[in-house]
C-alpha positions in Angstrom: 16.6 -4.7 38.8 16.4 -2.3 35.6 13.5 -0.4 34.6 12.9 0.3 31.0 12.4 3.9 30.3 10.4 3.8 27.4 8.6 6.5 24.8 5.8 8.2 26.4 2.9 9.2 24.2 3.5 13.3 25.1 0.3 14.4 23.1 -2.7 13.4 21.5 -1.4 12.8 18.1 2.0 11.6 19.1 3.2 8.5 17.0 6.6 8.8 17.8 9.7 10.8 18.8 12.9 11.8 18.4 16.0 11.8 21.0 17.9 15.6 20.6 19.7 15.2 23.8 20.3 12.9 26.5 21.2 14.9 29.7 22.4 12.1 31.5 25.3 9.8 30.6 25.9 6.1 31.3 26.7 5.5 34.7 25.0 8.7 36.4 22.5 8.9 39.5 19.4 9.9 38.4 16.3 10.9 40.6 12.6 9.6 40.1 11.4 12.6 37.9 14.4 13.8 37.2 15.1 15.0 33.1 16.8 12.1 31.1 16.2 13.7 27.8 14.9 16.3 25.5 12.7 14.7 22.6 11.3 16.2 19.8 7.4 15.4 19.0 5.0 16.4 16.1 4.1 19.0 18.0 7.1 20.4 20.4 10.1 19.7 22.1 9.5 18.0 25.7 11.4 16.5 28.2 11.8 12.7 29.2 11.5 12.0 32.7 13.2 8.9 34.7 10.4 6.7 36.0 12.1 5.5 38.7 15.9 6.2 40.9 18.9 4.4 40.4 21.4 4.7 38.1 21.3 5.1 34.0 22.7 1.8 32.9 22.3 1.8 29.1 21.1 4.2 26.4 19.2 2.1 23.5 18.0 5.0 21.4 20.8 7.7 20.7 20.6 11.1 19.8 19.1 12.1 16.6 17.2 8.8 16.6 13.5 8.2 16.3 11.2 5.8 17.7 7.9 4.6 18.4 5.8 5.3 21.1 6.2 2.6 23.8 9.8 1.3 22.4 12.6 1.0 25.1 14.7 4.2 25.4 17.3 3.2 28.0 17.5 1.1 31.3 17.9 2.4 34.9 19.3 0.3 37.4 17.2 0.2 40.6 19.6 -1.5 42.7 23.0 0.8 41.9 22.3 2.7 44.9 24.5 5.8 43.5 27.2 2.9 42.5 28.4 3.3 38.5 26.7 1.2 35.8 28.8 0.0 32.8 26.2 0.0 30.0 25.3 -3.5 28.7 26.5 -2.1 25.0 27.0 1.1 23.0 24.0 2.9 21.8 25.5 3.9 18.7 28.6 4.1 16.7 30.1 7.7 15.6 30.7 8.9 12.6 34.1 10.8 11.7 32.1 14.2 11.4 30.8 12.9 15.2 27.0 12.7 14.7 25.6 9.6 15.6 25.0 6.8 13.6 22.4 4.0 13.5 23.6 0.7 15.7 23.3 -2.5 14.0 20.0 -4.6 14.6 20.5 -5.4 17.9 17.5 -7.6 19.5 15.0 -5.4 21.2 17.1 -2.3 20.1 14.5 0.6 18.1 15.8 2.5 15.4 15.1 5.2 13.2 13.1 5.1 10.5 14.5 2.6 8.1 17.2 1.8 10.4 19.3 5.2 9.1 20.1 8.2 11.5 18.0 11.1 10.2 19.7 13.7 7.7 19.9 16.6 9.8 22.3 16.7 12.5 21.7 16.0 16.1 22.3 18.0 18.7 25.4 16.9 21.5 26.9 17.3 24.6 25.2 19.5 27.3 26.4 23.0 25.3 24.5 22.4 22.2 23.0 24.9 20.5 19.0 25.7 21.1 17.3 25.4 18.3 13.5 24.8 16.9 13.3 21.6 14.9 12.3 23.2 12.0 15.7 25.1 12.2 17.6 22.2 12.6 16.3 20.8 9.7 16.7 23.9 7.4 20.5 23.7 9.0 21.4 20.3 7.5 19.4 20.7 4.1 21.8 24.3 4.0 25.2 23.2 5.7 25.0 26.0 8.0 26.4 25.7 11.7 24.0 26.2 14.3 26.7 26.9 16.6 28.2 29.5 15.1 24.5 31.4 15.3 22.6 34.0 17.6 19.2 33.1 18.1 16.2 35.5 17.9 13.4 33.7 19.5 12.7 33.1 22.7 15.4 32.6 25.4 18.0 32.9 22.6 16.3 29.9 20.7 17.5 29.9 17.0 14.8 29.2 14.4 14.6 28.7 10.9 14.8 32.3 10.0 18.0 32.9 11.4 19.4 30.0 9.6 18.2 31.6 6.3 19.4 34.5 6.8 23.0 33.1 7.9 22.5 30.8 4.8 21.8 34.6 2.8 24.7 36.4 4.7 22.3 38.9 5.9 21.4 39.5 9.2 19.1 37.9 11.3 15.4 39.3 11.7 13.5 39.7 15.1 11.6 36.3 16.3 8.2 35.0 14.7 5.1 36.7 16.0 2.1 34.0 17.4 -1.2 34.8 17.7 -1.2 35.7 21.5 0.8 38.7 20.7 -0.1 41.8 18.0 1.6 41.1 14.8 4.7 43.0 13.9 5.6 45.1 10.6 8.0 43.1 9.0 10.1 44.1 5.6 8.8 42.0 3.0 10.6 38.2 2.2 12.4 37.2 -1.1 11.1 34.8 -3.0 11.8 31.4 -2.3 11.8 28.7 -4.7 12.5 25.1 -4.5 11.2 21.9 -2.7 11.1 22.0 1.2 10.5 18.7 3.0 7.9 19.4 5.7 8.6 19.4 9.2 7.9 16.5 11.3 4.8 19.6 13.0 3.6 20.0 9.0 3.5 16.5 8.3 1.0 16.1 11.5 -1.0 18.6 10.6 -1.3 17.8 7.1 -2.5 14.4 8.0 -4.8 15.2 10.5 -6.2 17.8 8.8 -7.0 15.9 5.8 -8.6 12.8 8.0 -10.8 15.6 9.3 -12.2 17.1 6.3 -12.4 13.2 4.4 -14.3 12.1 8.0 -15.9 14.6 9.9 -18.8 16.2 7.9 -18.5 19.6 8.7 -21.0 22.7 8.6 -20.6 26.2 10.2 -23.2 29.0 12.0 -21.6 32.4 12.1 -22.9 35.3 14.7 -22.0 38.4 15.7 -21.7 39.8 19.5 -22.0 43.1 20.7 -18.7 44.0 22.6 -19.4 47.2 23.9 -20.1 45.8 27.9 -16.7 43.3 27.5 -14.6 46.6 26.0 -15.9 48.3 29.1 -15.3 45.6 31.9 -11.9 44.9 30.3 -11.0 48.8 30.4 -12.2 48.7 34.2 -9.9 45.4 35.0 -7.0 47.0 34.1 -7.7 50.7 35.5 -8.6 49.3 38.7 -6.2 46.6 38.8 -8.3 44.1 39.7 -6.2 41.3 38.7 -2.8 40.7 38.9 -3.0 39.4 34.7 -4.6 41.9 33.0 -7.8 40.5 31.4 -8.2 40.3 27.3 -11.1 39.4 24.8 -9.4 36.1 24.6 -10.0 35.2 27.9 -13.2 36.4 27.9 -14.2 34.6 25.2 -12.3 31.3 26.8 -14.6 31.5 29.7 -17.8 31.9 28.2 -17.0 29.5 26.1 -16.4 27.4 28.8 -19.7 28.1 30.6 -21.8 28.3 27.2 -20.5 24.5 27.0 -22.1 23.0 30.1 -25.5 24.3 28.6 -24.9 22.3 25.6 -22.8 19.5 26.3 -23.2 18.2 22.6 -21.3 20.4 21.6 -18.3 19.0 24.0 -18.4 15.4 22.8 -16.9 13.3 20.3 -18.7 10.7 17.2 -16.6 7.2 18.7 -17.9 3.6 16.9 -20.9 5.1 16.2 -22.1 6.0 19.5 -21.7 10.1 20.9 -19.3 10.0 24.3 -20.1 13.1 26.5 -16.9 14.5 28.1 -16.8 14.8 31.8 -15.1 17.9 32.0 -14.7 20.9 29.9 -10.7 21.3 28.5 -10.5 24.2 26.3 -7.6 23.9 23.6 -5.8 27.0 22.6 -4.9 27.4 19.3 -1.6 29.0 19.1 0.8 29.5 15.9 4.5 28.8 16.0 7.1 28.9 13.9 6.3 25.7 11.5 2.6 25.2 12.2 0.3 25.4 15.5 -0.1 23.7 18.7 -3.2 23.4 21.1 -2.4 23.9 24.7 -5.4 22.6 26.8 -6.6 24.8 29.6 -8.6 22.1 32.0 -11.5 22.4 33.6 -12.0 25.8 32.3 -16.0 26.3 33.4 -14.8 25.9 37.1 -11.1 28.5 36.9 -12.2 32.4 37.6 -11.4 34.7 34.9 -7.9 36.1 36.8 -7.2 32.4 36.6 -8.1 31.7 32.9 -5.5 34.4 32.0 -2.4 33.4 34.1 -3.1 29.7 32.9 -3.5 30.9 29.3 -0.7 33.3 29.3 2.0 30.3 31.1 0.5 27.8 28.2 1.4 30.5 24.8 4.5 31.2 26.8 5.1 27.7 27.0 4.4 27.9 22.8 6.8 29.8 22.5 9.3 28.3 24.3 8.7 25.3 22.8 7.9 23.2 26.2 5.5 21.4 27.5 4.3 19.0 30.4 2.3 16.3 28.9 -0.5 17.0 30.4 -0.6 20.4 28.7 -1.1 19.2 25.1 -3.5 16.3 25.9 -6.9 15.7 26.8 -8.9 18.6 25.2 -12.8 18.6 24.8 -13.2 21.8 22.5 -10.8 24.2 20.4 -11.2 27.9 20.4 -8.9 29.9 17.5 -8.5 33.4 17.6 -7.5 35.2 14.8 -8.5 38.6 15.9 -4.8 40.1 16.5 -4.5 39.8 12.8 -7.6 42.0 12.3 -9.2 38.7 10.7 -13.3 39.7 10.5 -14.0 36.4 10.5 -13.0 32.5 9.2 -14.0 28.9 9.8 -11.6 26.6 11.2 -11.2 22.9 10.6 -12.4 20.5 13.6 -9.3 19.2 15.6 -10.4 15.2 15.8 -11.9 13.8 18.0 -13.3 16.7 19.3 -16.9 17.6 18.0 -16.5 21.2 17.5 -14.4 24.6 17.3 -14.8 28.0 17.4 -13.3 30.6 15.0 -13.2 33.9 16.6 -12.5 37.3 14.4 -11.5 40.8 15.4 -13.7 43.1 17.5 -14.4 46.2 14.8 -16.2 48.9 14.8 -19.3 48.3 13.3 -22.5 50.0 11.1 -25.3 48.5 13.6 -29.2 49.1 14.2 -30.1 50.3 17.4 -33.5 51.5 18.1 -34.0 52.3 14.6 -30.9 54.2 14.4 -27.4 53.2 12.7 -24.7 53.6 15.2 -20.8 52.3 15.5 -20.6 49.8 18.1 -17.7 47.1 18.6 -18.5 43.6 17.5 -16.7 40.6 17.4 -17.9 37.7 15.0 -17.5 34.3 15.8 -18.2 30.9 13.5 -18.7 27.5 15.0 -17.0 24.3 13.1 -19.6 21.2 13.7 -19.3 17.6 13.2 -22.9 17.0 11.8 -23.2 13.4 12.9 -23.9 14.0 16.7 -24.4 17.9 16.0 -27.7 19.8 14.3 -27.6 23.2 13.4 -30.6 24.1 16.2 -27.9 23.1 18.5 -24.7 25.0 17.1 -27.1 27.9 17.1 -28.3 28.1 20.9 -24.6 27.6 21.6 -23.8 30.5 19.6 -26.9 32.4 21.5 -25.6 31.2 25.1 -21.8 32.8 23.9 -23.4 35.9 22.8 -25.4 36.3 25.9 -22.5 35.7 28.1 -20.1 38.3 26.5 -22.7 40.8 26.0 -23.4 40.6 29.9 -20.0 40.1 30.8 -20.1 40.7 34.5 -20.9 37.0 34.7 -17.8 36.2 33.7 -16.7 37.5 36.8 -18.8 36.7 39.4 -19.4 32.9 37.9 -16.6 30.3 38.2 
């Protein structure tokens, strides 16, 4: 019997996806969960995984093709038993140059958009070169041959600044910083002028972005915590080696985040047909930047993980950023958004609400601060932090205890050690 393999929905916002590289032929054994395919998303590259054993009987969608979520991407034949599988018909014609090329209409058969291959080239064969999408992209509009480049980013990944700098015959500059790691001196760009097409990442964001300001009426509560007991307790962590992953303010402020949410669940819900639906658990989303835009990993269930835990999770997860990789369950499901901009010495900001979630919290740099203290004006580090609220199911009384609750938490931070 065959089994359609078709287009997961790989995140939240997925609509549909793209095919870089099929990693198994026509005719080979595959294994239930075994890797069929890389595809590209709006939000990363991810892998395609066989739904059942048997043996791959015929590729529908080829590489560099796009399609909808839920179309039919190939067929697995249950009852092969190891045996070879001719495949019913070709998934695509080649080109002279080699890159594939849209198959006629054939019944049942997705296609790209408009029936047309897309304009940049896709990659082939199992030695392809690694590459970001955006760089791909910037590699077609350019002529330049991703083969014939060294990437910078991680794991040898090429990315679009290595394709601009071949494309400018200099050399290539170190990889792109995210916000998990302390920005690096960099010698200032050229300027660029000229149209550039967004990436399929930018074209996402742009639109949800937009339905989130035009939607959601937004309005924002700012505080400022005293860091002084966190600065200490981190310091200790890492002296004493506490935990194997040494401990940062971003973790911190993950998990009291976390545990400031189950006093104020309202906070950790979303507006749905009019009616407010209380989540049943509390999934944290991590804002992270990356090369063309930003992603939000989800750390689950983060109220119940211990701190040690909270940082090995959210270190795998930007890792997994900046590889470009994810399971699906790591970029779906998440209740509440927390953006740090405090590695970029940011004092403070106000983010935009990631739909459907009901709020987000922008978090700023901890800075030595002019502060009262028994009548006295004394430096002390602070942090300030400004929550994003939908106003429909959200009152300011309520952003503001929330705030209080965070503040209480990181200024006694011990809890978030002993609580979890």
């Amino acid at each position: 019997m065959s089994v359609e393999i078709v287009m997961p929905k790989l995140s939240d916002t997925m609509e549909e996806g793209t095919i870089l590289r099929w990693l198994k032929h026509v005719g080979d054994q595959v294994a239930r969960g075994e890797v069929l395919a890389e595809v590209e998303t709006d939000k990363a590259d991810m892998e395609l995984e066989a739904a059942t054993a048997g043996v791959l009987q015929e590729i529908k969608v080829a590489e560099g093709q796009s399609a909808a979520v839920g179309a039919v991407l190939a067929l697995v034949d249950e009852r092969a038993n190891g045996a070879s599988a001719a495949p019913a018909a070709p998934p695509a014609e080649q080109s002279t140059s080699g890159a594939p090329r849209a198959a006629g209409n054939r019944a049942g058969e997705p296609t790209s958009r408009g029936g047309k291959a897309p304009a940049r080239p896709a990659p082939s064969g199992k030695g392809a070169a690694k590459a970001t999408p955006a760089a791909r992209q910037l590699a077609s509009e350019r002529g330049v041959d991703l083969s014939a480049l060294h990437g910078t980013g991680p794991g040898g990944r090429i990315v679009s600044n290595d394709v601009a700098q071949a494309d400018a015959g200099g050399r290539p500059a170190g990889p792109e910083p995210t916000l998990d790691e302390e920005p690096r001196q960099e010698s200032a760009p050229g300027v660029v002028a000229g149209r550039q097409e967004l990436s399929r990442m930018r074209q996402s964001i742009a639109r949800r972005m937009s339905e989130a300001f035009r939607d959601i009426p937004h309005f924002y509560v700012t505080a400022e915590i005293d860091m002084a007991e966190a600065a200490r307790l981190k310091d200790a962590l890492a002296k004493n080696e506490v935990f194997v992953t040494s401990v940062t303010y971003t973790h911190m402020v993950l998990k009291a985040t976390a545990l400031a949410l189950r006093h104020h669940p309202r906070l950790n819900a979303s507006y749905v047909d009019g009616a407010i639906e209380m989540k049943g658990e509390i999934n944290l989303g991590m804002a992270v930047a990356v090369e063309d835009g930003l992603i939000v990993p989800v750390l689950r269930a983060a109220d119940a993980r211990p701190l040690d835990e909270i940082a090995s999770e959210a270190r795998r997860l930007v890792e997994q950023a900046r590889r470009g990789r994810f399971a699906k369950e790591d970029l779906s499901g998440g209740t509440f958004t927390v953006s740090n901009m405090g590695m970029l010495d940011v004092e403070e900001f106000a983010a935009v609400i990631n739909p459907p979630q009901a709020a987000i919290l922008a978090v700023g740099a901890v800075k030595e601060r002019a502060v009262v203290r028994d009548g006295a004006i004394v430096a002390r580090p602070t942090m300030r932090v400004t929550v994003s609220c939908d106003h429909r199911i959200i009152d300011g009384v309520v952003a503001g205890r929330f705030l209080e609750e965070l503040k209480r938490l990181l200024e006694n931070p011990i809890v978030l050690v002993v609580q979890g």
